[in-house]
Structure formats: C-alpha cells, structure tokens
CHARMM internal coordinates of N, CA and C (Angstrom, degrees):
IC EDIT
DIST 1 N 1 CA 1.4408
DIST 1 CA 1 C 1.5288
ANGL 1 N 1 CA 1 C 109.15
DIST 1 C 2 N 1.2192
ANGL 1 CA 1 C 2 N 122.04
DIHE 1 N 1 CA 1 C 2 N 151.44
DIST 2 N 2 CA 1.3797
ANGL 1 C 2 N 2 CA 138.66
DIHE 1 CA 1 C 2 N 2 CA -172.52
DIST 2 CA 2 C 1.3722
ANGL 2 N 2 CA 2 C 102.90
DIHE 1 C 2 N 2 CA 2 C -106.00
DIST 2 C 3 N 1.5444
ANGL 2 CA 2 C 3 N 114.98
DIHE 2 N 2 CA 2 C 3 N 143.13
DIST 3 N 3 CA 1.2869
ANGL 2 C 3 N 3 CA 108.79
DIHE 2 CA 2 C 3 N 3 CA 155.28
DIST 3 CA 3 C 1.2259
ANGL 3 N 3 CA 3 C 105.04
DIHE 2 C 3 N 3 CA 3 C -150.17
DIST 3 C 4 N 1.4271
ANGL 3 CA 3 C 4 N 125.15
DIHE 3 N 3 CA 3 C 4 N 174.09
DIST 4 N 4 CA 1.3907
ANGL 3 C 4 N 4 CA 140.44
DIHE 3 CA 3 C 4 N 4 CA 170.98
DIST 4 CA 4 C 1.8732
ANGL 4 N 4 CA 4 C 125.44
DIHE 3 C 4 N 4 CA 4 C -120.45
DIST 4 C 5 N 0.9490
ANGL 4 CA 4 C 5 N 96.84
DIHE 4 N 4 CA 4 C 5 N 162.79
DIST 5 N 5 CA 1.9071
ANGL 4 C 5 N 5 CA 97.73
DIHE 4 CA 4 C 5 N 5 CA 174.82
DIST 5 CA 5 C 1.3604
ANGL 5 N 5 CA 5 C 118.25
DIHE 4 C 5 N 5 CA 5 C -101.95
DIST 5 C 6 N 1.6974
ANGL 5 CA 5 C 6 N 99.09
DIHE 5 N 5 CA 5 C 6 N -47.54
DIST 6 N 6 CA 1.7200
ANGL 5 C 6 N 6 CA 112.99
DIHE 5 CA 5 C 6 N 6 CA 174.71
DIST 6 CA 6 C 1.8164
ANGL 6 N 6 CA 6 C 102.35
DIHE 5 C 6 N 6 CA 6 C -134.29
DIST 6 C 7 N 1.1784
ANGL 6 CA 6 C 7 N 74.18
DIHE 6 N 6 CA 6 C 7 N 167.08
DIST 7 N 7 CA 1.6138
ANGL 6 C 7 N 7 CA 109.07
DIHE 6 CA 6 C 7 N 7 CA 177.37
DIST 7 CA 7 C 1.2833
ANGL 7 N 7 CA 7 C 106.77
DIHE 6 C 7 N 7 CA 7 C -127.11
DIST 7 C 8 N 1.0382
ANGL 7 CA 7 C 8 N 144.70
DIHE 7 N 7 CA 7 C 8 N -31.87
DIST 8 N 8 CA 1.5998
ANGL 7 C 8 N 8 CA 125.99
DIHE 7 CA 7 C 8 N 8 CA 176.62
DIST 8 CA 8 C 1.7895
ANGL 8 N 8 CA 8 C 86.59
DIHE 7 C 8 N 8 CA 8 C -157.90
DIST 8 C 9 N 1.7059
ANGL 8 CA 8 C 9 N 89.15
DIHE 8 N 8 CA 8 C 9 N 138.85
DIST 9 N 9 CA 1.5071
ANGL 8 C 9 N 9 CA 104.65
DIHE 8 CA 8 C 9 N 9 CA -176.54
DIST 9 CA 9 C 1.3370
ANGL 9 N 9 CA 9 C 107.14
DIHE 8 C 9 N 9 CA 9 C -72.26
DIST 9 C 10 N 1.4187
ANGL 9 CA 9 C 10 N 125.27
DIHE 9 N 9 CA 9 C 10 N -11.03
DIST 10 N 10 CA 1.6992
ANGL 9 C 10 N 10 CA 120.75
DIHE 9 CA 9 C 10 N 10 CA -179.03
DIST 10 CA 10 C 1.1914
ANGL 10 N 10 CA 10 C 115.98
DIHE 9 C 10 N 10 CA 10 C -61.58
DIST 10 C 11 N 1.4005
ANGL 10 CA 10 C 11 N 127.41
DIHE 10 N 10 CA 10 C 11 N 134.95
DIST 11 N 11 CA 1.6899
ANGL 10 C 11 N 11 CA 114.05
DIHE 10 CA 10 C 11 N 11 CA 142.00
DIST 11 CA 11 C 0.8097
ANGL 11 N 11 CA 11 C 150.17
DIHE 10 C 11 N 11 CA 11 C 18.73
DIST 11 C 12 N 1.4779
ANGL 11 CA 11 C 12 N 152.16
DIHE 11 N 11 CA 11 C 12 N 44.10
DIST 12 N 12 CA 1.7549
ANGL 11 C 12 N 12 CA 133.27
DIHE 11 CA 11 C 12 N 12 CA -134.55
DIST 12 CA 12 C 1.2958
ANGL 12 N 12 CA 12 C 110.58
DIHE 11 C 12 N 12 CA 12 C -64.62
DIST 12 C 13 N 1.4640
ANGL 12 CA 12 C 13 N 118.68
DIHE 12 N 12 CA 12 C 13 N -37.45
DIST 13 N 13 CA 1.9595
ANGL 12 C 13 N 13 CA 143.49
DIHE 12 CA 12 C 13 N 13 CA -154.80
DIST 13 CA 13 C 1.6347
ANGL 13 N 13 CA 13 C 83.23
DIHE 12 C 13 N 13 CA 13 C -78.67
DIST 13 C 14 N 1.2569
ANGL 13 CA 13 C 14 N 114.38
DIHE 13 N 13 CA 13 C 14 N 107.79
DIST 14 N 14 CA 1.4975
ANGL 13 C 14 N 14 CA 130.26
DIHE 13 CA 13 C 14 N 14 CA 175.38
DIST 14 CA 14 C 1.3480
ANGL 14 N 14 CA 14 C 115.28
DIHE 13 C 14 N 14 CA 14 C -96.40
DIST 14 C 15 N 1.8283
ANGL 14 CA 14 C 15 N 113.93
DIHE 14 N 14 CA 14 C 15 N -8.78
DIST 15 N 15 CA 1.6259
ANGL 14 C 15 N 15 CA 112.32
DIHE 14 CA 14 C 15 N 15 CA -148.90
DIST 15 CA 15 C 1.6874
ANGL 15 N 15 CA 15 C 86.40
DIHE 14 C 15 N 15 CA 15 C -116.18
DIST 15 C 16 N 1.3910
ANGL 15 CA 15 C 16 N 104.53
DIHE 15 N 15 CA 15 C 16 N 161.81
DIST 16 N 16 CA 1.5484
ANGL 15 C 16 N 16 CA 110.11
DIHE 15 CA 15 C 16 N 16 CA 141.36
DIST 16 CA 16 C 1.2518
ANGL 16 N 16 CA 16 C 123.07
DIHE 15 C 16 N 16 CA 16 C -110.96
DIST 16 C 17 N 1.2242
ANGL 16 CA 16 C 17 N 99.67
DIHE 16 N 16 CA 16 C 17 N -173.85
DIST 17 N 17 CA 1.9010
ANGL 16 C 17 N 17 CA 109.82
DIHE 16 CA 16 C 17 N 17 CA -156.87
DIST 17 CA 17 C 1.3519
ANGL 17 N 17 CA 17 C 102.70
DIHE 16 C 17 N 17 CA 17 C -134.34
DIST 17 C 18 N 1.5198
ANGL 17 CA 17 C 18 N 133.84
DIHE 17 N 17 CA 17 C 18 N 151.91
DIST 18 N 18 CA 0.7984
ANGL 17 C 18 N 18 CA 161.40
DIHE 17 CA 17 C 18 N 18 CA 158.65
DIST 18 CA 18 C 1.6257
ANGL 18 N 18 CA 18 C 140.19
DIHE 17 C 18 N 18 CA 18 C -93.33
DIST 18 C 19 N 1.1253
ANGL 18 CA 18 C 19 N 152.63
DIHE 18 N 18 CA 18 C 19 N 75.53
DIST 19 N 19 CA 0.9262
ANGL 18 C 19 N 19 CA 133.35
DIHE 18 CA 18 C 19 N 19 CA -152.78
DIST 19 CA 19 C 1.2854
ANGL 19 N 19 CA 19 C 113.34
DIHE 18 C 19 N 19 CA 19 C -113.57
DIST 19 C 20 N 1.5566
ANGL 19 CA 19 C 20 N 130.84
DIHE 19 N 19 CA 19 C 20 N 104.10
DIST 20 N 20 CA 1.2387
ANGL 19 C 20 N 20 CA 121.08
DIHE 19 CA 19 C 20 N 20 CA -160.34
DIST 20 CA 20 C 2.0089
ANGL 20 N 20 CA 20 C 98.60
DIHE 19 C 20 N 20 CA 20 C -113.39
DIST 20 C 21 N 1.2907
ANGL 20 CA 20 C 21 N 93.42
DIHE 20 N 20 CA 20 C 21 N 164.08
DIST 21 N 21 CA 1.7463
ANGL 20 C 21 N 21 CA 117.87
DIHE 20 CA 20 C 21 N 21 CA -156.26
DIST 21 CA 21 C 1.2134
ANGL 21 N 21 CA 21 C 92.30
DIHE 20 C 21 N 21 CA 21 C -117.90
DIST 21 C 22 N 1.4591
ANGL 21 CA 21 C 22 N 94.35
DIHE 21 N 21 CA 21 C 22 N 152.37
DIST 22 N 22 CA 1.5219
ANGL 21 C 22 N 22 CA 118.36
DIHE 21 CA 21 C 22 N 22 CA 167.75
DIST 22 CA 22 C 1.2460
ANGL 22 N 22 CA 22 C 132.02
DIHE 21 C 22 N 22 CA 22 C -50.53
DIST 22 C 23 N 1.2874
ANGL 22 CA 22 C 23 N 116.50
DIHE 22 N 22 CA 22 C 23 N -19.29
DIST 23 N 23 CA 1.1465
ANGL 22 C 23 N 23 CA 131.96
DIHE 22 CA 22 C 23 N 23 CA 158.42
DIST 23 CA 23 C 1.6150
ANGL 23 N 23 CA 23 C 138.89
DIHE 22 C 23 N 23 CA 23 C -99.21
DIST 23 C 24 N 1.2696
ANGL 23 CA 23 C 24 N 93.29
DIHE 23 N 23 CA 23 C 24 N 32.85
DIST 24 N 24 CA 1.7393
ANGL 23 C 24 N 24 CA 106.87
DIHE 23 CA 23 C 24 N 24 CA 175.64
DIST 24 CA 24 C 1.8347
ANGL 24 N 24 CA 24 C 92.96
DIHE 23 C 24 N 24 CA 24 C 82.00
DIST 24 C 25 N 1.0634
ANGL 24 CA 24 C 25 N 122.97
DIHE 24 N 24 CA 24 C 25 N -68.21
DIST 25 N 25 CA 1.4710
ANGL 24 C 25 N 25 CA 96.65
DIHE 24 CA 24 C 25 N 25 CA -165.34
DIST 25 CA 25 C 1.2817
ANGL 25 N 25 CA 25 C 135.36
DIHE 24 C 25 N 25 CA 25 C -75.59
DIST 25 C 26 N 1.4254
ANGL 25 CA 25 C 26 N 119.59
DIHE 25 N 25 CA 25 C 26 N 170.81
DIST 26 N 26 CA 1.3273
ANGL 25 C 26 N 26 CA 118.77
DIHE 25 CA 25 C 26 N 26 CA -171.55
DIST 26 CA 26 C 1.5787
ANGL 26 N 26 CA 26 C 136.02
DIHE 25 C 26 N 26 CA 26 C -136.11
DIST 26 C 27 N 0.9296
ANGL 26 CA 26 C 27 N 157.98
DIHE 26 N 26 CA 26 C 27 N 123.13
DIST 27 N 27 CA 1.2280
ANGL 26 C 27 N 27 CA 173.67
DIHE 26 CA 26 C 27 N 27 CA 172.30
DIST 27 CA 27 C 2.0225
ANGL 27 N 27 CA 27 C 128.41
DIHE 26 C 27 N 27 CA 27 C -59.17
DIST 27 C 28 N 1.6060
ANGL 27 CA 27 C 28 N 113.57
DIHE 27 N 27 CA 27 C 28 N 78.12
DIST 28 N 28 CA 1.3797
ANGL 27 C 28 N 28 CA 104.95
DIHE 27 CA 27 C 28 N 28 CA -170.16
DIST 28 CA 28 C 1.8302
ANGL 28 N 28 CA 28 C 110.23
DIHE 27 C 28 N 28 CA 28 C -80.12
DIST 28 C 29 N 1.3194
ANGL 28 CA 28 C 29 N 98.89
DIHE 28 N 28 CA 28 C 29 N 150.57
DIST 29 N 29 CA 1.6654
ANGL 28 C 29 N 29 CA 99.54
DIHE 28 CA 28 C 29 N 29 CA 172.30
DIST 29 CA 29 C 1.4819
ANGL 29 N 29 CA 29 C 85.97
DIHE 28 C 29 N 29 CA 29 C -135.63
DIST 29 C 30 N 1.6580
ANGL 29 CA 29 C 30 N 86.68
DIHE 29 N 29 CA 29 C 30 N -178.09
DIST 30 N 30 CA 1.3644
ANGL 29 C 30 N 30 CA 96.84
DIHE 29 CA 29 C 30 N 30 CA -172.11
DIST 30 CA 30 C 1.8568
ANGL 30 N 30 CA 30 C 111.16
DIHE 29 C 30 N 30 CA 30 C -123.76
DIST 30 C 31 N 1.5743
ANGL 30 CA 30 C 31 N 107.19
DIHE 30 N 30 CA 30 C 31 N 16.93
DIST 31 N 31 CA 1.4862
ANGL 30 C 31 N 31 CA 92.17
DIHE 30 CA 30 C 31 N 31 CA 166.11
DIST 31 CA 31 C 1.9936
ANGL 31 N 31 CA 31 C 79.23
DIHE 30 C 31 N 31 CA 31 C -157.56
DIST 31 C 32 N 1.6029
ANGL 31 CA 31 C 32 N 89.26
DIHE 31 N 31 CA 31 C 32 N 175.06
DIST 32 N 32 CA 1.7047
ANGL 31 C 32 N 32 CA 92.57
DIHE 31 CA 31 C 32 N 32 CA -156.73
DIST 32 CA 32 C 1.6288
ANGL 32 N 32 CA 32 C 72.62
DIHE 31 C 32 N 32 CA 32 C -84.43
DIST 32 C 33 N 1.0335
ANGL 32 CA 32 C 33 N 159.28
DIHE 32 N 32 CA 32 C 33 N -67.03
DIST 33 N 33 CA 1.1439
ANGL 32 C 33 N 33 CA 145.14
DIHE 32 CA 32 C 33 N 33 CA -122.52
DIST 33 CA 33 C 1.8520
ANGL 33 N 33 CA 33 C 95.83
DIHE 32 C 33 N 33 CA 33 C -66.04
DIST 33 C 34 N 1.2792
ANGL 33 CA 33 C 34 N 123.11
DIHE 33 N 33 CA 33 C 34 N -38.26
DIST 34 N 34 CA 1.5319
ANGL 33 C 34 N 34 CA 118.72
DIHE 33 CA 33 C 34 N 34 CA 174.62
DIST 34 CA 34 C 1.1600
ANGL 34 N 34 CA 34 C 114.73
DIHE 33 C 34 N 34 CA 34 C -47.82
DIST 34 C 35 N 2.1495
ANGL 34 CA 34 C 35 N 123.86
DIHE 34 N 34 CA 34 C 35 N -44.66
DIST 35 N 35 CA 1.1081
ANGL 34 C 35 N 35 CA 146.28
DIHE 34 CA 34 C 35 N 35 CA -139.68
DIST 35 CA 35 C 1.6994
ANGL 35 N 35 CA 35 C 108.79
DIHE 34 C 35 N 35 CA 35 C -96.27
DIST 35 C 36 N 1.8338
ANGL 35 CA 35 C 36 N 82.50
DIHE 35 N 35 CA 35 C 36 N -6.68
DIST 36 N 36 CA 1.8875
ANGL 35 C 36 N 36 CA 99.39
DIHE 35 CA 35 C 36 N 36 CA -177.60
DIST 36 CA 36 C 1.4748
ANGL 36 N 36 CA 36 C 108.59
DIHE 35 C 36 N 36 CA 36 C -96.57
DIST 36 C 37 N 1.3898
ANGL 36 CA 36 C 37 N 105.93
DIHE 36 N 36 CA 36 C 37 N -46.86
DIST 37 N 37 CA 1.2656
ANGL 36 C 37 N 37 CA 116.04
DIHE 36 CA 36 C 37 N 37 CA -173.93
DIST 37 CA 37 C 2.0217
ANGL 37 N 37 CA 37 C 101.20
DIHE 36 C 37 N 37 CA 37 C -76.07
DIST 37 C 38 N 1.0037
ANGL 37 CA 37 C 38 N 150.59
DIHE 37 N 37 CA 37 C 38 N -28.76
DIST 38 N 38 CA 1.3085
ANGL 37 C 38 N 38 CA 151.52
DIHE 37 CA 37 C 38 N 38 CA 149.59
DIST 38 CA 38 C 1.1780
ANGL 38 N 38 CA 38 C 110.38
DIHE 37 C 38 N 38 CA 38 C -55.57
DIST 38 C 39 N 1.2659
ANGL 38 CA 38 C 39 N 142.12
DIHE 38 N 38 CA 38 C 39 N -26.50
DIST 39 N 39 CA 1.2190
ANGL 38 C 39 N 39 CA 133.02
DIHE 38 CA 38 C 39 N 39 CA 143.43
DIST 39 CA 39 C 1.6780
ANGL 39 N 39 CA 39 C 137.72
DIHE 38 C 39 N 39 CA 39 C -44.76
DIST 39 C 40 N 1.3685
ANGL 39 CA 39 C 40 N 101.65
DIHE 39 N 39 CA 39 C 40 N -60.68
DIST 40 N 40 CA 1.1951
ANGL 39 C 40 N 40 CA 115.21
DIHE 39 CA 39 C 40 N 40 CA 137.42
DIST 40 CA 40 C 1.3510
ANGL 40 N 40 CA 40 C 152.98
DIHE 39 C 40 N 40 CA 40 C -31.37
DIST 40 C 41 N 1.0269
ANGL 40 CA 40 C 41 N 120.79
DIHE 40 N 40 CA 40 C 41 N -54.03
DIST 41 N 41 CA 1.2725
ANGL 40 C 41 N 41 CA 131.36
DIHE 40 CA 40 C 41 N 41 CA 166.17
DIST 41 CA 41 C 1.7791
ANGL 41 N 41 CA 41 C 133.48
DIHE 40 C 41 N 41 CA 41 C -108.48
DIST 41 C 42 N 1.5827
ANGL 41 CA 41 C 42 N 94.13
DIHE 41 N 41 CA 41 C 42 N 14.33
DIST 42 N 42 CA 1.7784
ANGL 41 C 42 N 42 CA 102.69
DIHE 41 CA 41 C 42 N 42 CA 171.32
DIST 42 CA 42 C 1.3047
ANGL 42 N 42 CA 42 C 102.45
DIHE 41 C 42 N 42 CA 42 C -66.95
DIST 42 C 43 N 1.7276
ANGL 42 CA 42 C 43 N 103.58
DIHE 42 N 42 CA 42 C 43 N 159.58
DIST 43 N 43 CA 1.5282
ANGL 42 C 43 N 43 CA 115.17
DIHE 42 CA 42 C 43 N 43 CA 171.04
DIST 43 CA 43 C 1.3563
ANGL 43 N 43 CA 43 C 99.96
DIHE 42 C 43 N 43 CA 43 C -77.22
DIST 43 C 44 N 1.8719
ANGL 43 CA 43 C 44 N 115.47
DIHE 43 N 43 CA 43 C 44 N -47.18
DIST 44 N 44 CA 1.2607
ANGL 43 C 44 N 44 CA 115.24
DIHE 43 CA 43 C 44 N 44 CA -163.13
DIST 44 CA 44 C 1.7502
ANGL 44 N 44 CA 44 C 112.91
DIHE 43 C 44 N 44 CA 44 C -100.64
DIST 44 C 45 N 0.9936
ANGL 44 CA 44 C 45 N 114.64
DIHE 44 N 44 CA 44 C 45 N 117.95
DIST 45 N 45 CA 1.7852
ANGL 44 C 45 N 45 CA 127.91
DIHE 44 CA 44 C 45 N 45 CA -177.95
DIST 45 CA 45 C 0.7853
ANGL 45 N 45 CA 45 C 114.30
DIHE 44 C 45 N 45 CA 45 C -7.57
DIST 45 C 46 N 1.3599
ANGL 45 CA 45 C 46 N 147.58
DIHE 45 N 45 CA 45 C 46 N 113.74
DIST 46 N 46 CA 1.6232
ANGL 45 C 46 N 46 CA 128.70
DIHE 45 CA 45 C 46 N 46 CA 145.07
DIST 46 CA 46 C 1.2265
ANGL 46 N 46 CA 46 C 127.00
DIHE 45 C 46 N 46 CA 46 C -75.34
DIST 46 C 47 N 1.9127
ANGL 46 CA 46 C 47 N 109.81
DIHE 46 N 46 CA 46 C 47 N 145.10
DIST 47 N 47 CA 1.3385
ANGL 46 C 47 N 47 CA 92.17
DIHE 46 CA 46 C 47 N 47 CA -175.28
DIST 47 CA 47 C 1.9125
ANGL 47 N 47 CA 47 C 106.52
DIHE 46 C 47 N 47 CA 47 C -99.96
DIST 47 C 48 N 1.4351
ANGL 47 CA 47 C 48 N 123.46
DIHE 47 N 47 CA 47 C 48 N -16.64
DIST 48 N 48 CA 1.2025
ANGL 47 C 48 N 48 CA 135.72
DIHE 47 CA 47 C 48 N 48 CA -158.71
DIST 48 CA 48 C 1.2654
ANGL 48 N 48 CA 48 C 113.45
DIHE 47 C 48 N 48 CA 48 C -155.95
DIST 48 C 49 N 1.2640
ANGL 48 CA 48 C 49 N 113.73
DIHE 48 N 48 CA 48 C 49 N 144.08
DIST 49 N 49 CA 1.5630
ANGL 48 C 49 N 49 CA 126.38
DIHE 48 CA 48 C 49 N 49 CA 165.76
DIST 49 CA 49 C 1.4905
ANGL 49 N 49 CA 49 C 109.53
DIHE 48 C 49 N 49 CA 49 C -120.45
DIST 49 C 50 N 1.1152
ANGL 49 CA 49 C 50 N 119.65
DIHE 49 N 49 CA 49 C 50 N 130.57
DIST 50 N 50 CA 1.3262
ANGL 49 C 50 N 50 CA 135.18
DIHE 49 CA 49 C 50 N 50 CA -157.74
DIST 50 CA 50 C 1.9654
ANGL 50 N 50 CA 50 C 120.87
DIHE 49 C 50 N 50 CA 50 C -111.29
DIST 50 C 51 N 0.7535
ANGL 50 CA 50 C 51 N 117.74
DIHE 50 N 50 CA 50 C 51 N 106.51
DIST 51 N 51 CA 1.5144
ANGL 50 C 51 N 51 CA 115.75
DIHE 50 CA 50 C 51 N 51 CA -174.50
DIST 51 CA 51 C 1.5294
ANGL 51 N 51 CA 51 C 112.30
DIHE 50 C 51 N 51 CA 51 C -72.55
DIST 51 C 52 N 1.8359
ANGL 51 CA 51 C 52 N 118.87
DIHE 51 N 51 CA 51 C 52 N 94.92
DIST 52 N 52 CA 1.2654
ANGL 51 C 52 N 52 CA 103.55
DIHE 51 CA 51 C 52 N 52 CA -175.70
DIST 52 CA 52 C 1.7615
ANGL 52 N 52 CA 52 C 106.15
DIHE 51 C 52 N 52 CA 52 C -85.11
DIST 52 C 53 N 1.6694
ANGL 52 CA 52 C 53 N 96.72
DIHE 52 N 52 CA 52 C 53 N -176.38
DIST 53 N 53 CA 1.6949
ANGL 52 C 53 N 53 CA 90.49
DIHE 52 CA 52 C 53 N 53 CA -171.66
DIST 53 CA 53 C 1.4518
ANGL 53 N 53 CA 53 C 105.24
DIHE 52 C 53 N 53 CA 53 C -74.89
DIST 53 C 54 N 1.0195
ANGL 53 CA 53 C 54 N 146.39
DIHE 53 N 53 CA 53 C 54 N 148.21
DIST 54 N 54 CA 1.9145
ANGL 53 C 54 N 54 CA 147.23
DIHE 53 CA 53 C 54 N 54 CA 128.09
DIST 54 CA 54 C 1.8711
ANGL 54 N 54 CA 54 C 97.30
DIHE 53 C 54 N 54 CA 54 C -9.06
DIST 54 C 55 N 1.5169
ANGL 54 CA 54 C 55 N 100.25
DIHE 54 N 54 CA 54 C 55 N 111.28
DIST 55 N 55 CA 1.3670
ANGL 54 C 55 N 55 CA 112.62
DIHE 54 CA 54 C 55 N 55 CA 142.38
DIST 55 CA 55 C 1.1274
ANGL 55 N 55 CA 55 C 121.83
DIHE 54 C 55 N 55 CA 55 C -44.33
DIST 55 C 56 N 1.6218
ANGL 55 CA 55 C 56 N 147.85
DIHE 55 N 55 CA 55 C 56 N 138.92
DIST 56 N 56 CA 0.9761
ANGL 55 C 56 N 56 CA 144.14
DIHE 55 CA 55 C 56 N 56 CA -172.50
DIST 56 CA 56 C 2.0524
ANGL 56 N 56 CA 56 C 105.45
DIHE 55 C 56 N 56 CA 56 C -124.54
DIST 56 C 57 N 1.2980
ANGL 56 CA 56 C 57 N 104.43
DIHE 56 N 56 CA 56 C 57 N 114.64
DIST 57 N 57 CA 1.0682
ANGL 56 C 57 N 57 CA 113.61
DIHE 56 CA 56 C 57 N 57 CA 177.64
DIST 57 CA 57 C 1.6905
ANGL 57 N 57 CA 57 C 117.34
DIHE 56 C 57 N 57 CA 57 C -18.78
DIST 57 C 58 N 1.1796
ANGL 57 CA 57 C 58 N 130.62
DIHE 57 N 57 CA 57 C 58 N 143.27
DIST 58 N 58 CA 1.3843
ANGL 57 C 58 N 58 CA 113.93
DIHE 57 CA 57 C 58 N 58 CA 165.31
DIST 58 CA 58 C 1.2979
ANGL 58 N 58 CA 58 C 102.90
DIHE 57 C 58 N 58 CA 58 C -101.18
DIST 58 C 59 N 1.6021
ANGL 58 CA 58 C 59 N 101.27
DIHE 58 N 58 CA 58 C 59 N 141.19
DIST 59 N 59 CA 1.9654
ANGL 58 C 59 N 59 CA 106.20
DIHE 58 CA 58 C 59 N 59 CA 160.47
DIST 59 CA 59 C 1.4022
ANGL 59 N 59 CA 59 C 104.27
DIHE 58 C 59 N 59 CA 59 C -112.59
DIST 59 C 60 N 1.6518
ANGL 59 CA 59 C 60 N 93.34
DIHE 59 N 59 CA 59 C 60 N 152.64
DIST 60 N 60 CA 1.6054
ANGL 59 C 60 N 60 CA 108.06
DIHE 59 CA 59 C 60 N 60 CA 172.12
DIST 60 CA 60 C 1.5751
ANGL 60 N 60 CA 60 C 107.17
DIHE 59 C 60 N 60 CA 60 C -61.29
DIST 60 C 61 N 1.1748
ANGL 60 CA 60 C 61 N 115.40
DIHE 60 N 60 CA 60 C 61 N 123.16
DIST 61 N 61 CA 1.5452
ANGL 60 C 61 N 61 CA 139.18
DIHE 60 CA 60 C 61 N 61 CA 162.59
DIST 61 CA 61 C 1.3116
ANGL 61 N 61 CA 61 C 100.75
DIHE 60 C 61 N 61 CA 61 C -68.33
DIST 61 C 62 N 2.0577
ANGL 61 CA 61 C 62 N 101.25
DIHE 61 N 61 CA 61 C 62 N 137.61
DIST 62 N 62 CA 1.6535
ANGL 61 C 62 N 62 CA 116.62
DIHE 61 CA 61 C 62 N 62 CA 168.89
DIST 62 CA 62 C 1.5188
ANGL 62 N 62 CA 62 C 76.05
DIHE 61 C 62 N 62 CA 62 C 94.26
DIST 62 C 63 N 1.6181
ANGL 62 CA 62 C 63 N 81.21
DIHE 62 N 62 CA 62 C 63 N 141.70
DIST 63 N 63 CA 1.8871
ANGL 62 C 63 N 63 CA 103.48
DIHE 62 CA 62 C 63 N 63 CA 162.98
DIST 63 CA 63 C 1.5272
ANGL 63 N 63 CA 63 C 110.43
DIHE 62 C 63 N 63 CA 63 C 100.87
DIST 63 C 64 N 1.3384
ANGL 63 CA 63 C 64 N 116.97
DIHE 63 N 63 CA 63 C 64 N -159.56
DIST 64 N 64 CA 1.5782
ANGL 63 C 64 N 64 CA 116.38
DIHE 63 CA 63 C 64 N 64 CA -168.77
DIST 64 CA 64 C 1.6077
ANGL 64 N 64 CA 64 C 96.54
DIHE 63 C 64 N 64 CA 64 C -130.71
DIST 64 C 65 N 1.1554
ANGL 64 CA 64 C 65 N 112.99
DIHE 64 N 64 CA 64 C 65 N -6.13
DIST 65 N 65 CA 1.6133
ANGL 64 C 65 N 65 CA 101.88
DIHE 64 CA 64 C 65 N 65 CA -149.62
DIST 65 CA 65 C 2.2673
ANGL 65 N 65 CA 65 C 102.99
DIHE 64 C 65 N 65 CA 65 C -124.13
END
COOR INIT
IC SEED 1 N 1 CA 1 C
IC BUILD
C-alpha cells in the first residue's frame, strides 16, 4: 500500500482568527494554531475565537490576462 503526507506544499489554513477577551478587546492571528495557543496562555479571559473570511488576493484590473 502507498501512502502520502502532503499533497500540496502550501498552507492549507486559508482563514484568520480572531480572538476576542473579556474585556472587549481583541487579538488577530493568522492561523488557528496561534489563535489556540493565545487562548491558552492570555492573562485576560477569552470569551471567543472567531473565524474571519480568507483575504482574497488582489489582481491588477483592465486587460485579458
């Protein structure tokens, strides 16, 4: 039997995260595994971690290509 580890060397975690505190403010990262460990280890409580959308690359506008 065959197996593999990856399929594409990119990134898979496309989203960012949010992690907002008990005290109104909040803290963005950019992969959940950051958004776990800041959870974890804040002084001040969190109440939520938040799934923001994927930035979407910008392309140059005008043209064919």
């Amino acid at each position: 039997m065959k197996s593999f580890e990856d399929t594409d060397p990119r990134p898979y975690d496309r989203h960012r995260y949010r992690v907002q505190f008990r005290d109104g403010s909040f803290k963005d990262t950019g992969s959940y595994a950051e958004a776990t460990d800041l959870w974890y280890s804040s002084r001040i409580k969190p109440r939520v971690i938040e799934v923001l959308p994927a930035t979407k690359p910008s392309r140059p506008r005008g043209g064919f290509g």
